[in-house]
Short mmCIF file of the C-alpha atoms (twelve columns), coordinates in Angstrom:
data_MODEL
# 
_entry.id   MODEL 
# 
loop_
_atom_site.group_PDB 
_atom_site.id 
_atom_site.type_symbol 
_atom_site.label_atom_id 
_atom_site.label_alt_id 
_atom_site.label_comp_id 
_atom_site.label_asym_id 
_atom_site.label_seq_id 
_atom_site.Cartn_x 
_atom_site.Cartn_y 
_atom_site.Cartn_z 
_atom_site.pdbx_PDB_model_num 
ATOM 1   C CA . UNK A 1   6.607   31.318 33.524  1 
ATOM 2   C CA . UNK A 2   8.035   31.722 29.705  1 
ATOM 3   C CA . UNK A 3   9.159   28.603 28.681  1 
ATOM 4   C CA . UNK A 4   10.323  29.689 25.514  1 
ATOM 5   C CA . UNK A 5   6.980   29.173 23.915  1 
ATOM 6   C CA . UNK A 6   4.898   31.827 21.971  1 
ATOM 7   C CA . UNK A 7   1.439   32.658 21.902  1 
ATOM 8   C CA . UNK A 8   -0.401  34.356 18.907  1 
ATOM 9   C CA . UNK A 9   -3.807  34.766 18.060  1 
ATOM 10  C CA . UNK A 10  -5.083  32.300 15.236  1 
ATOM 11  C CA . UNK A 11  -7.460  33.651 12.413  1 
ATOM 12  C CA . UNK A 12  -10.769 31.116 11.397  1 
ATOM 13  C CA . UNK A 13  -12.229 30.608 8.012   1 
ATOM 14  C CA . UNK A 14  -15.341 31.788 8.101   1 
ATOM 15  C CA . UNK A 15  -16.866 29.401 6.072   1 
ATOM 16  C CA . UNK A 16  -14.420 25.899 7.034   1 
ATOM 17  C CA . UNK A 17  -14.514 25.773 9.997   1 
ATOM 18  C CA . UNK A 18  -11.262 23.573 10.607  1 
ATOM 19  C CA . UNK A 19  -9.276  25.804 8.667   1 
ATOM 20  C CA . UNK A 20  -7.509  28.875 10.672  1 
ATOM 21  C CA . UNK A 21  -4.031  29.603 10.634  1 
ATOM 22  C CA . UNK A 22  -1.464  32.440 12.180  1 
ATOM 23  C CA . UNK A 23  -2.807  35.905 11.668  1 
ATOM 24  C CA . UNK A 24  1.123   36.755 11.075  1 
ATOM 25  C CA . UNK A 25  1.839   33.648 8.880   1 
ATOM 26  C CA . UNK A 26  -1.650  34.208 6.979   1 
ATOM 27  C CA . UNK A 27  -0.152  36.497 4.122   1 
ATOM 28  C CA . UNK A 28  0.571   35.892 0.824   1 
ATOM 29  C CA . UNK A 29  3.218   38.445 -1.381  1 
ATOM 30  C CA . UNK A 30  3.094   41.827 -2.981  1 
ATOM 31  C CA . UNK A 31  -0.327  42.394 -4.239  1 
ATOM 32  C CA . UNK A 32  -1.910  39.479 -2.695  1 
ATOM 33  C CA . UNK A 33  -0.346  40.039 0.467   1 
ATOM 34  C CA . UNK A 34  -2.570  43.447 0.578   1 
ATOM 35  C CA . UNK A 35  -5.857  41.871 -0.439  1 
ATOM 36  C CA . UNK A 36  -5.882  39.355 2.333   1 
ATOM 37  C CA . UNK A 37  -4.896  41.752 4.445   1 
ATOM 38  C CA . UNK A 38  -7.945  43.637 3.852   1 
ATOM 39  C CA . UNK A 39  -9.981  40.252 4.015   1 
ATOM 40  C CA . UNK A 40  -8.650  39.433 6.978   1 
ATOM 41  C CA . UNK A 41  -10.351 41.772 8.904   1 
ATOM 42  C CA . UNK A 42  -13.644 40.232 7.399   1 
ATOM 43  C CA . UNK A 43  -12.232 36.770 9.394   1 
ATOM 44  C CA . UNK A 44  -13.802 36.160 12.856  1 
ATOM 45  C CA . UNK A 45  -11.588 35.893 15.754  1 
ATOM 46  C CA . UNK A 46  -13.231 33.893 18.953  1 
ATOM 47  C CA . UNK A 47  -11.433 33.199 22.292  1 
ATOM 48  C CA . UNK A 48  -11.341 29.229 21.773  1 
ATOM 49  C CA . UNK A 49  -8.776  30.074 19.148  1 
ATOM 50  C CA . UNK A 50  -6.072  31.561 21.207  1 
ATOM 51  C CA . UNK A 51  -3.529  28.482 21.109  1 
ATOM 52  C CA . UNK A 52  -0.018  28.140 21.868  1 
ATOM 53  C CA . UNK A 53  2.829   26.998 19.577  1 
ATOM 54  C CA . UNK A 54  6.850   26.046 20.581  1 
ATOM 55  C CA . UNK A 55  7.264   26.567 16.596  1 
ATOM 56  C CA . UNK A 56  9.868   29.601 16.344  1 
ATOM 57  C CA . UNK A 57  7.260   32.063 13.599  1 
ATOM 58  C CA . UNK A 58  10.620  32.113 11.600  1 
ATOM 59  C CA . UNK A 59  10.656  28.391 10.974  1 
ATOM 60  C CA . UNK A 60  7.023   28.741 9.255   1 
ATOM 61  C CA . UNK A 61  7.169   31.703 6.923   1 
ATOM 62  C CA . UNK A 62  4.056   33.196 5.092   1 
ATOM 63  C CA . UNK A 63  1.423   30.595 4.351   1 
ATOM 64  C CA . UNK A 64  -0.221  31.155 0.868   1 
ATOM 65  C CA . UNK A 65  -4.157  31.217 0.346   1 
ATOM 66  C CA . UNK A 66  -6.127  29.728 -2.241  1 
ATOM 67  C CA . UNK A 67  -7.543  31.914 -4.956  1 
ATOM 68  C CA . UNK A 68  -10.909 30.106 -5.370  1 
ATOM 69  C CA . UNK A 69  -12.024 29.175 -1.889  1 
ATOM 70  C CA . UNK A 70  -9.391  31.131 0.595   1 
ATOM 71  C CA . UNK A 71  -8.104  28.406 2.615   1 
ATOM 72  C CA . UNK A 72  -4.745  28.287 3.823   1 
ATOM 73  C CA . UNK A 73  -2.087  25.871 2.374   1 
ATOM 74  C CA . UNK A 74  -0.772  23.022 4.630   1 
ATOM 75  C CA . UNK A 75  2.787   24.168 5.095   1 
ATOM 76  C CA . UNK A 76  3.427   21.310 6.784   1 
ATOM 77  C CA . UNK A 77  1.744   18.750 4.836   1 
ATOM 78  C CA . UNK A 78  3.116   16.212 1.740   1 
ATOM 79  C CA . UNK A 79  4.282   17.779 -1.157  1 
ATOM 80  C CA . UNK A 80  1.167   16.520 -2.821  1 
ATOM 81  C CA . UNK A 81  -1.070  18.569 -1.161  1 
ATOM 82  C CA . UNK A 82  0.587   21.855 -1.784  1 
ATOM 83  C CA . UNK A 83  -1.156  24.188 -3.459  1 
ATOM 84  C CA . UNK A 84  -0.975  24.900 -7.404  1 
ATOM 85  C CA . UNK A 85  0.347   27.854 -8.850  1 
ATOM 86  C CA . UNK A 86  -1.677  29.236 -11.787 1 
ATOM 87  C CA . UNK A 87  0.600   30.934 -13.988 1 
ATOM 88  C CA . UNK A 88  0.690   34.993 -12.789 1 
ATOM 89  C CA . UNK A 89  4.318   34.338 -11.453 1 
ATOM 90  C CA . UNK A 90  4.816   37.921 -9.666  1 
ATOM 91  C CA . UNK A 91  1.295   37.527 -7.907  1 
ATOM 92  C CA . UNK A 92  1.861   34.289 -5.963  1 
ATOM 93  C CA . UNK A 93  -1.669  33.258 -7.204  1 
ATOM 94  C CA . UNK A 94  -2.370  29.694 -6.344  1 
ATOM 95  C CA . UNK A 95  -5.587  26.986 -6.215  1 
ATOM 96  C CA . UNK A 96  -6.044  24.675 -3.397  1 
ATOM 97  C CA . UNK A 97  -6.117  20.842 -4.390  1 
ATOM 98  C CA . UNK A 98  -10.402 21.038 -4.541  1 
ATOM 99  C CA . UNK A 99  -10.670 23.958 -6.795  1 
ATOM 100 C CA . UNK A 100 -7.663  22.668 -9.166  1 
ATOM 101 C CA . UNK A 101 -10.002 19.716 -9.854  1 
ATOM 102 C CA . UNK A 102 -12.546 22.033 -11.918 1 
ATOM 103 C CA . UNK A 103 -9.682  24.823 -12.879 1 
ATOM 104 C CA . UNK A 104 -10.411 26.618 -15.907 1 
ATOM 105 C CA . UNK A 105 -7.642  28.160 -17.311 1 
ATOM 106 C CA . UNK A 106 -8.307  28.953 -20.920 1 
ATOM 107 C CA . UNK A 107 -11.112 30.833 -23.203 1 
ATOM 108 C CA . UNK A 108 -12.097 28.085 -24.862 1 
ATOM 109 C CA . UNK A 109 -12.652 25.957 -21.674 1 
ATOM 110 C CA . UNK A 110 -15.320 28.618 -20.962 1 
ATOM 111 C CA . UNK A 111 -17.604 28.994 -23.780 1 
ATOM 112 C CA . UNK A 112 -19.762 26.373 -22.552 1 
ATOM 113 C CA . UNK A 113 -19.637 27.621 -19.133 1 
ATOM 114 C CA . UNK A 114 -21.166 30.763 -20.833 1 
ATOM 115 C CA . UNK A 115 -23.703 28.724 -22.982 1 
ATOM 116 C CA . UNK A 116 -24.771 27.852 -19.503 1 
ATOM 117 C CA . UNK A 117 -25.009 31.012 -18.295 1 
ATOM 118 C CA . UNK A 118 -27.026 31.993 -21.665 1 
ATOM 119 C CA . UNK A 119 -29.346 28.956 -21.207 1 
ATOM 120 C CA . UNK A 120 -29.967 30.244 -17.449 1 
ATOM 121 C CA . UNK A 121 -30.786 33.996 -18.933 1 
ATOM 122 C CA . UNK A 122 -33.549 32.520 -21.483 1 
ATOM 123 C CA . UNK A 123 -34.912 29.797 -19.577 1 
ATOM 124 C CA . UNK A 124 -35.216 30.066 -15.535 1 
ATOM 125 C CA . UNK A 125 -35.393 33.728 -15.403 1 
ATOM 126 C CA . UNK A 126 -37.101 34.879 -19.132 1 
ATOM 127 C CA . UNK A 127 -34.446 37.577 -19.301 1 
ATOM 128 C CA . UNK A 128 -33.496 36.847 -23.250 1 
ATOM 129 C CA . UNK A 129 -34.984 35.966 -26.543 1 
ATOM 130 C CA . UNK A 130 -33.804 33.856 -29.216 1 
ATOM 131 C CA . UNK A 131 -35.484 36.687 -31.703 1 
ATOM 132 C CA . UNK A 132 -33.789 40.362 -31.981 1 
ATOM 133 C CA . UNK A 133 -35.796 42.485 -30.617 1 
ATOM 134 C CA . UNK A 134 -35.982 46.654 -30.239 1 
ATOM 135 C CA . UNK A 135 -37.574 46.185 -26.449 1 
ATOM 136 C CA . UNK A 136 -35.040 43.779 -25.366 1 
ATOM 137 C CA . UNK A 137 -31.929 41.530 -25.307 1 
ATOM 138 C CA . UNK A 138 -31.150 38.291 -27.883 1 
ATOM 139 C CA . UNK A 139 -29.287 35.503 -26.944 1 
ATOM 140 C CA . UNK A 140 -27.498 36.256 -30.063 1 
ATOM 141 C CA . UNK A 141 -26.395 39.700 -28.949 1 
ATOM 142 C CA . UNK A 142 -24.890 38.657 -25.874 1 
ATOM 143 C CA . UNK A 143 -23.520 35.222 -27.191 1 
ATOM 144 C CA . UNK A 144 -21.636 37.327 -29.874 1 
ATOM 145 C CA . UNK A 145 -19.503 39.286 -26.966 1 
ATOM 146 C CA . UNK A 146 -15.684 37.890 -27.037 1 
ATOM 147 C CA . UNK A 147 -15.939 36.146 -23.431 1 
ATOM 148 C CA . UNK A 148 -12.062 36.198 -22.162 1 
ATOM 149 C CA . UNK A 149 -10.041 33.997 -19.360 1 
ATOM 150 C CA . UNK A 150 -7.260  37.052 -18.324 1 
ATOM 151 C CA . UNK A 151 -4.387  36.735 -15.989 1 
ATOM 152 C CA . UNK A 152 -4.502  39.140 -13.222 1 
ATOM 153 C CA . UNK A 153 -2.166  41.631 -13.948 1 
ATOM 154 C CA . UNK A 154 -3.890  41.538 -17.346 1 
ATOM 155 C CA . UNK A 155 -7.665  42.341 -15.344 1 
ATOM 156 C CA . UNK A 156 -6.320  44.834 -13.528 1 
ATOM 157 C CA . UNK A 157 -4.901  46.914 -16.091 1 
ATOM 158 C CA . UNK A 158 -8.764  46.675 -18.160 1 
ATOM 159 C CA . UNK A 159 -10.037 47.631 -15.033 1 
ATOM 160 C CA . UNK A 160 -8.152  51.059 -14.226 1 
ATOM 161 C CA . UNK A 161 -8.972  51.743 -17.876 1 
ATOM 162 C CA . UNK A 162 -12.595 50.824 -18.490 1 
ATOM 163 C CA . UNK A 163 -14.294 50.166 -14.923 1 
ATOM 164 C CA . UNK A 164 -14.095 54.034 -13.664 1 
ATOM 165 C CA . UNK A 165 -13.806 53.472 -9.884  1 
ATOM 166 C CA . UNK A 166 -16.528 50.526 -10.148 1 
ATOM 167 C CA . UNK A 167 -15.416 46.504 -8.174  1 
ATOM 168 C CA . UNK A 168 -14.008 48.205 -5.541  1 
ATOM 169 C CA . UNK A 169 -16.256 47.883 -3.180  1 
ATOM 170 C CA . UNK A 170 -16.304 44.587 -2.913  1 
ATOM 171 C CA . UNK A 171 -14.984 42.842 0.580   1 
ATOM 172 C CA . UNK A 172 -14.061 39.773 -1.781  1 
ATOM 173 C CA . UNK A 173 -10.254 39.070 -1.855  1 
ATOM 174 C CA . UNK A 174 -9.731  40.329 -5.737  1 
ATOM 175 C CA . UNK A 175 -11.743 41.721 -8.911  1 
ATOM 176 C CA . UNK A 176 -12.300 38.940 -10.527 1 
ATOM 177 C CA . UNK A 177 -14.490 39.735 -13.838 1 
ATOM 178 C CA . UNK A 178 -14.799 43.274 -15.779 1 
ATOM 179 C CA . UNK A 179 -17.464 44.557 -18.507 1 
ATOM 180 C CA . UNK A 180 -16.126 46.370 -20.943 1 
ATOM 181 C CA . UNK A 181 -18.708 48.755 -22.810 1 
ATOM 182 C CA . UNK A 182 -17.929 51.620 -25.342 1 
ATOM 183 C CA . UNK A 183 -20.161 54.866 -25.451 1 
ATOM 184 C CA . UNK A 184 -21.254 57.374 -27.489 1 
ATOM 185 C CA . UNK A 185 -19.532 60.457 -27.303 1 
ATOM 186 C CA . UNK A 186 -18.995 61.520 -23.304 1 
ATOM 187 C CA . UNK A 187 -22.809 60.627 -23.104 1 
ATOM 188 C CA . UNK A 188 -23.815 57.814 -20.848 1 
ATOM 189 C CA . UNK A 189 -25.501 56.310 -23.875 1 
ATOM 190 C CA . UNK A 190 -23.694 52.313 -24.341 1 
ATOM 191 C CA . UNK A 191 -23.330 51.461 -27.932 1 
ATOM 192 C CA . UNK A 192 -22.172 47.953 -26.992 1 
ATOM 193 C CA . UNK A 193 -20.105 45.576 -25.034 1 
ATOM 194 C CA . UNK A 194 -16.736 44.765 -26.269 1 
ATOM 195 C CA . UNK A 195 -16.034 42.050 -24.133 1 
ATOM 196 C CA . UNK A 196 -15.998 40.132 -21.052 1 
ATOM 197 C CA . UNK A 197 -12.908 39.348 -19.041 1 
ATOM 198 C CA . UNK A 198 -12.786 36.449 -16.264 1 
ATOM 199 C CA . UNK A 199 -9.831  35.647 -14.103 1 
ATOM 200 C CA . UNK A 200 -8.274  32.672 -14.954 1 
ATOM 201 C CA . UNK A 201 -7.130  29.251 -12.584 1 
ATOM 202 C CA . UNK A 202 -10.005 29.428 -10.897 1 
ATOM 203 C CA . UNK A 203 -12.301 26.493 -10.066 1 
ATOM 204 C CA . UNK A 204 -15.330 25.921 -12.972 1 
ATOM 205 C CA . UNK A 205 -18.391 27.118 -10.538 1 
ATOM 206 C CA . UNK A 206 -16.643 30.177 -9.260  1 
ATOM 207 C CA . UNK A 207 -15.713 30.871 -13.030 1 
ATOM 208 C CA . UNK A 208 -19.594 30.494 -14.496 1 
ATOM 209 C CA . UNK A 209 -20.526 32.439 -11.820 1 
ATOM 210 C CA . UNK A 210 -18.125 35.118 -12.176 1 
ATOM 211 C CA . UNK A 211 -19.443 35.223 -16.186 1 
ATOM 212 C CA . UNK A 212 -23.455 35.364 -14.882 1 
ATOM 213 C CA . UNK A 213 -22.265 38.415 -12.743 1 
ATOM 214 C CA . UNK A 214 -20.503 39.917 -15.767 1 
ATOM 215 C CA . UNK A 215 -23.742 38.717 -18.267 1 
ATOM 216 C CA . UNK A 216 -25.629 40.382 -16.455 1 
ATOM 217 C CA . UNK A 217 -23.809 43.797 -16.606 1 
ATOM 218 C CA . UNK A 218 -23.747 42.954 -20.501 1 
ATOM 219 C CA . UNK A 219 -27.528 43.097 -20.128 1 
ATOM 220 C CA . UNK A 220 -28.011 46.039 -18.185 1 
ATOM 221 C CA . UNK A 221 -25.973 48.147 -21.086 1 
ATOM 222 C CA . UNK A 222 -27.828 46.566 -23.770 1 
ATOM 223 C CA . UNK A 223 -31.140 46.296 -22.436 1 
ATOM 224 C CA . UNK A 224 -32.956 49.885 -23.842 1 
ATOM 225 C CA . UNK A 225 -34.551 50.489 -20.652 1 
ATOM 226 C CA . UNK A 226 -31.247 51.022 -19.143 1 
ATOM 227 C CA . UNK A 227 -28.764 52.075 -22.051 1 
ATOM 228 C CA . UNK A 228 -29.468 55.184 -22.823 1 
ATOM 229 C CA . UNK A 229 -30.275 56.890 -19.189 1 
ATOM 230 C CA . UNK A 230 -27.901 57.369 -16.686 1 
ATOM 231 C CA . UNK A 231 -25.528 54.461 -15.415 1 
ATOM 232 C CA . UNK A 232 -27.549 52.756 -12.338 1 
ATOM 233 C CA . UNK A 233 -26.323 53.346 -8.741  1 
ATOM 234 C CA . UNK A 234 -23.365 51.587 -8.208  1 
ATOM 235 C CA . UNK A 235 -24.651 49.697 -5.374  1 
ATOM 236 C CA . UNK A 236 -28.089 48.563 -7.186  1 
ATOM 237 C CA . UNK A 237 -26.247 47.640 -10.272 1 
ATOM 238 C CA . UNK A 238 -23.686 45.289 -8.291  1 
ATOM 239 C CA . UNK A 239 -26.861 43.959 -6.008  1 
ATOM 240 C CA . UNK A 240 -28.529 42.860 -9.234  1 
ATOM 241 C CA . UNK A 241 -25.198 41.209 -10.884 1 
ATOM 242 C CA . UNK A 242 -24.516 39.238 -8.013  1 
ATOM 243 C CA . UNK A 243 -28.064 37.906 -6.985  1 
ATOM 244 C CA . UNK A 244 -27.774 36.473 -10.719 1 
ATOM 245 C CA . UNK A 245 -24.512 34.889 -9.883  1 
ATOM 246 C CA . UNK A 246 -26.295 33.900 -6.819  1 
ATOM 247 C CA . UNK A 247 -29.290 32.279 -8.401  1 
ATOM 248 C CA . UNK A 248 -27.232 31.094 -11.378 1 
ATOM 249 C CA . UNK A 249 -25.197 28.967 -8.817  1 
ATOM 250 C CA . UNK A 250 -28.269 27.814 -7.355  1 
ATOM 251 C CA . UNK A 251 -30.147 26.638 -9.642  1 
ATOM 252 C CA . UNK A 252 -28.296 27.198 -12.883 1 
ATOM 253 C CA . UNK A 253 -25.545 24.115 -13.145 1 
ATOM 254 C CA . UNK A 254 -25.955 20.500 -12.796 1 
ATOM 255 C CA . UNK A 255 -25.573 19.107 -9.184  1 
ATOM 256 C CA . UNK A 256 -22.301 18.300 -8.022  1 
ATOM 257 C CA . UNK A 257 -20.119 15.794 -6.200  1 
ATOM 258 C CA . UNK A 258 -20.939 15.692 -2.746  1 
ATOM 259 C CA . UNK A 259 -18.047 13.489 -1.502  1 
ATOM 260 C CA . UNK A 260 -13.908 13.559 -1.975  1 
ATOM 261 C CA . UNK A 261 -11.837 10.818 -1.824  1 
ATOM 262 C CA . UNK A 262 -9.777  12.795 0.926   1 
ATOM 263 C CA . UNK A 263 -11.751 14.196 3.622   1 
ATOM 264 C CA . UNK A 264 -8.976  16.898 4.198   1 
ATOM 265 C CA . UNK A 265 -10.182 18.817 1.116   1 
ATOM 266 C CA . UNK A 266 -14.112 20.378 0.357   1 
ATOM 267 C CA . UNK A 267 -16.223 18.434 -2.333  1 
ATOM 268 C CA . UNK A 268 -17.395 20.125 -4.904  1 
ATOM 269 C CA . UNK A 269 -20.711 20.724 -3.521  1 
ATOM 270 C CA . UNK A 270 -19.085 22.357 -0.472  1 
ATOM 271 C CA . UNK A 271 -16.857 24.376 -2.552  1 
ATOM 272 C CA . UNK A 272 -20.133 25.392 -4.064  1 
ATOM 273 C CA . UNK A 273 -21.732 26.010 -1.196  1 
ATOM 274 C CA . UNK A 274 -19.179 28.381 -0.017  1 
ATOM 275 C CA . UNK A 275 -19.150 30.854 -3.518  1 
ATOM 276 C CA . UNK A 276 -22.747 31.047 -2.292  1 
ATOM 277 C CA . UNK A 277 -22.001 31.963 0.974   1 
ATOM 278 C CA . UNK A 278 -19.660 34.410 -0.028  1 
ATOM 279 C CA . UNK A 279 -22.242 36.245 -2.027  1 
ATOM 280 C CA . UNK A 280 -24.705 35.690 0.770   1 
ATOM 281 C CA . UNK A 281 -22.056 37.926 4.079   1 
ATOM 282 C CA . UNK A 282 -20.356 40.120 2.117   1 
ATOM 283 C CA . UNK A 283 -20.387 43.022 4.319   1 
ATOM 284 C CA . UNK A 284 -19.092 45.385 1.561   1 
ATOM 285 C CA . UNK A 285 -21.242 47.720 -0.864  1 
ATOM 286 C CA . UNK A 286 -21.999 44.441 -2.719  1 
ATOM 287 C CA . UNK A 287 -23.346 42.430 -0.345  1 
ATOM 288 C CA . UNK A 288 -25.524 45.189 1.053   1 
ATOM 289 C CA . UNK A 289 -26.962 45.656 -2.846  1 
ATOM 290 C CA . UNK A 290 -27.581 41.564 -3.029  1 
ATOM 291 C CA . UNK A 291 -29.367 41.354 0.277   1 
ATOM 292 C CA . UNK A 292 -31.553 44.199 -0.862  1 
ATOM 293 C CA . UNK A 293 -32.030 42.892 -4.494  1 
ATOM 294 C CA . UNK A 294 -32.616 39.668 -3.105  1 
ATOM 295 C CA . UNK A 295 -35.491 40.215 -1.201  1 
ATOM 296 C CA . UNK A 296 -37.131 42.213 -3.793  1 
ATOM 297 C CA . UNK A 297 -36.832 39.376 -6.116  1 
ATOM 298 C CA . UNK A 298 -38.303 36.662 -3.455  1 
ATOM 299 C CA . UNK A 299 -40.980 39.597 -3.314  1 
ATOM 300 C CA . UNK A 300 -42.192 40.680 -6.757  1 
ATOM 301 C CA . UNK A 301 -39.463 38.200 -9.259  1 
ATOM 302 C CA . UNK A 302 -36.703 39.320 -11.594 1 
ATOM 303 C CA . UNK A 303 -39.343 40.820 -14.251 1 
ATOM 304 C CA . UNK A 304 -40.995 43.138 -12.223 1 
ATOM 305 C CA . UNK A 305 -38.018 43.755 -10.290 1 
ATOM 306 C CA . UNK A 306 -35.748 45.167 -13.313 1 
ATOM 307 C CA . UNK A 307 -38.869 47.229 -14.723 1 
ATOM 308 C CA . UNK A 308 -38.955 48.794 -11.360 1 
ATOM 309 C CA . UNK A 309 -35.351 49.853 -11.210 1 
ATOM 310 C CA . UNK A 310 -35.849 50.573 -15.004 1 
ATOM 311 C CA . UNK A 311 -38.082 53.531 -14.207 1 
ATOM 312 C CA . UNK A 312 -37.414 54.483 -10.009 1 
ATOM 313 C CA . UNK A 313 -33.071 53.781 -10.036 1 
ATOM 314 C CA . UNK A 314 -33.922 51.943 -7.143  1 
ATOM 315 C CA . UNK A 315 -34.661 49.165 -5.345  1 
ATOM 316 C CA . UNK A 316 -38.433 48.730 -4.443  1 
ATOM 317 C CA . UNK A 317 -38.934 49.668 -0.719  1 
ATOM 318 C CA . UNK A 318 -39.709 46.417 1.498   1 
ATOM 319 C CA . UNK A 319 -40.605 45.723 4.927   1 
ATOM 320 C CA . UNK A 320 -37.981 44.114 6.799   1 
ATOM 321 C CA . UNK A 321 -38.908 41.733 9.644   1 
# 
């Protein structure tokens, strides 16, 4: 019997698990609105969450998502819980009430999330020098490249520019970092990197490692194994990039808060926890090149790992249980 009631299909978060919301409703505007759309399909959709609502869909409207870790905003929740807009007024961009605790909105607040990122290059994995060096990469060399915080319209223009075709395959909901390299001539030679742009209003872990993905590409283009052959396969170049991020979230920063004074919104340490996982199921081209790179490096370790790709353009082949 219709009692004036509708029923709609609810999309999860695959990561918090209390989180779903209207597959309708779950859109954001204009070029957001596209992105999630696209991540939606990533979203599982299980029987249990077929519910039933007397709310007319009008009465709702579209329900914004949070830049840093996705969720949905509470529509119908206290003012002070809405979500914060960061700044790109014609994108609808916003941060949840978790990641605006860490936000990092400015180039200066990330210098020393990039001294981090340097200290995690030339301690844990041995990747840098403090000395120049014709057979490798200086801490110097990479600490001189202008590091960036860009809006978004700003990072995508760079990236239709500089990026030829490349952080597109990513099932993640936006580009969020770019390289940009000049060459010599129309040779694939790199004669440096000009600088690296990070999206800013985004939470201070997903920021650093954003910049260890991007440090890492800075490496790669400097390094003279890899600078003056051919670029690397897309997907072995993006594998290596984000198991950095991965590792540099891991084991790179201080340990985190593991409570919140309101259990409605992640701790830090979850929030953390969930960057990871997004690394760790990306179904795209660059989760397929992480899963790969990381089980060569549990296998053999970054050194031997990058000399290997250095001379086959390649992951090393390895069993897989």
């Amino acid at each position: 019997m219709n009692d004036g009631r509708t029923k709609f299909e609810y999309l999860q978060h695959p990561f918090f698990d209390k989180e779903r919301m209207c597959r309708h409703h779950a859109r954001g505007l204009g070029t957001i609105r596209r992105r999630q759309e696209h991540e939606a399909q990533q979203f599982r959709e299980e029987d249990e969450n077929v519910g039933v609502t007397s709310t007319e869909e009008t009465e709702i409207g579209e329900i914004r998502r949070c830049a840093g870790c996705h969720r949905f905003e509470p529509k119908f929740a206290s003012s002070s819980k809405h979500f914060v807009d960061v700044g790109d007024s014609d994108t609808g961009r916003c941060v949840c009430l978790a990641c605006c605790r860490t936000v990092v909105t400015s180039s200066d607040e990330a210098i020393p999330l990039w001294e981090k990122v340097l200290n995690f290059f030339e301690g844990p994995l041995g990747l840098i020098t403090d000395e120049d060096s014709i057979t490798g990469v200086s801490r110097q060399s990479l600490k001189s490249i202008p590091v960036m915080l860009v809006g978004l319209n700003a990072l995508n223009d760079n990236m239709k520019k500089h990026s030829e075709g490349v952080h597109y395959k990513s099932s993640q909901i936006m580009t969020r970092g770019l390289c940009l390299s000049e060459f010599c001539g129309h040779t694939t030679e790199s004669l440096g990197v000009t600088a690296i742009l990070c999206l800013s209003g985004l939470p201070s872990d997903l920021t650093a490692s954003i910049l260890a993905h991007e440090c890492m590409h800075a490496f790669i283009k400097l390094h003279p194994n890899f600078r003056y052959g051919k670029h690397l396969p897309l997907m072995v170049e993006e594998g290596l990039c984000q198991l950095v991020a991965f590792l540099f979230l891991n084991d790179g920063l201080e340990p985190c808060d593991t409570t919140a004074k309101d259990d409605s919104i992640p701790s830090d340490a979850k929030l953390r926890q969930y960057f990871m996982f997004c690394i760790e199921t990306d179904k795209a081209l660059y989760g397929q090149g992480f899963r790969m790179a990381a089980r060569a490096y549990a296998e053999i370790g970054m050194q031997e790992l990058l000399y290997y790709i250095a001379l086959n353009r390649d992951f090393p082949p390895m069993d897989i249980d």
